[in-house]
C-alpha positions, 0 to 999 in steps of 0.5 A: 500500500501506497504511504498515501492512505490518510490523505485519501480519508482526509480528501474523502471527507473534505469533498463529500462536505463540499471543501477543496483539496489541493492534491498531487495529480498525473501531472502538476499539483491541484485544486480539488473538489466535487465536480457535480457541487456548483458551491464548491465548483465556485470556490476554486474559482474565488480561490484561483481569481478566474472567469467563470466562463473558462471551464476546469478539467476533471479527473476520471479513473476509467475510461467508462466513467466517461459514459456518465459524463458525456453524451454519446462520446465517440469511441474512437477517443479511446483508441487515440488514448492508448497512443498517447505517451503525455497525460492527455485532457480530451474535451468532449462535446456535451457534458452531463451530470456536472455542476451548471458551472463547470462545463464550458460555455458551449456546453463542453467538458475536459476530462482526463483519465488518470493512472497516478495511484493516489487520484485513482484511488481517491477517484474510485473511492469518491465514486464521482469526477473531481475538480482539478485545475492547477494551483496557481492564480488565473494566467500565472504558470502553473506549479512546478512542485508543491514549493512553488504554489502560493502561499495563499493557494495554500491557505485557502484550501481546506485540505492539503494532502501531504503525499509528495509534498517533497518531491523536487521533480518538475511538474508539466501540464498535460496535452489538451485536444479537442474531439471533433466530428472533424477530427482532432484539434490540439489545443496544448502539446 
């Protein structure tokens, strides 16, 4: 077992009451909550200084959670996952079951599917998608370790995890596409 049990209980209780974790993800640390919670949605919001109208990404474990989240995804995504060698987010076309404040203003939603242990973990224990958006204020850069985020981002979270609080290695975002009828669009390498 992962030396990260205590922090899954901790985030659990956190997003069940409506809180925010900030949390190590696959790529750079985040804020966190209850994907389908509007209240807590709008708090990372408050808490990153960012526009409503710019969506966040959520975090899923299984390539079936998707089903719940999306209406009719193409099935093709999945096979274009298995190539990818980056985390990759995929925005998909009409989003359901979220919170009416995260989704895009055209309705879109970008999830990614994560293999880190300790998302995946708190994801299936959660049972629901999780907020995760990167640790710093709107249009700064994004973390590169857990040293590097405000003080402030800190502070405002209601749980921070202490898993990999010290790992020194530099982060990344991960890559953004679009999935069209069309095609694929990238958005961010």
């Amino acid at each position: 077992m992962q030396d990260f049990k205590n922090d899954v209980e901790h985030c659990l209780q956190t997003l069940r009451a409506g809180g925010v974790i900030l949390y190590p993800t696959d790529t750079v640390w985040g804020l966190g909550c209850d994907a389908t919670n509007g209240e807590a949605v709008a708090k990372i919001y408050t808490i990153k200084r960012r526009e409503e109208t710019k969506s966040m990404i959520v975090l899923l474990a299984e390539e079936r959670q998707i089903l719940q989240y999306v209406a009719g995804p193409d099935p093709r995504i999945f096979d274009y996952l298995k190539t990818v060698k980056k985390p990759t987010t995929v925005i998909y076309e009409g989003a359901i079951g979220l919170a009416p404040n995260l989704p895009g203003p055209d309705g879109s939603i970008a999830i990614r599917l994560c293999s880190e242990p300790f998302c995946r973990q708190l994801i299936n224990r959660f049972k629901k998608p999780i907020v995760s958006t990167s640790a710093n204020f709107s249009g700064s850069p994004p973390p590169e370790n857990f040293r590097s985020i405000p003080a402030s981002i800190v502070q405002a979270a209601d749980y921070v995890v202490q898993y990999r609080q010290d790992d020194p290695a530099t982060a990344r975002p991960s890559a953004i596409v679009k999935w069209k009828s069309s095609g694929i669009e990238v958005i961010r390498k």
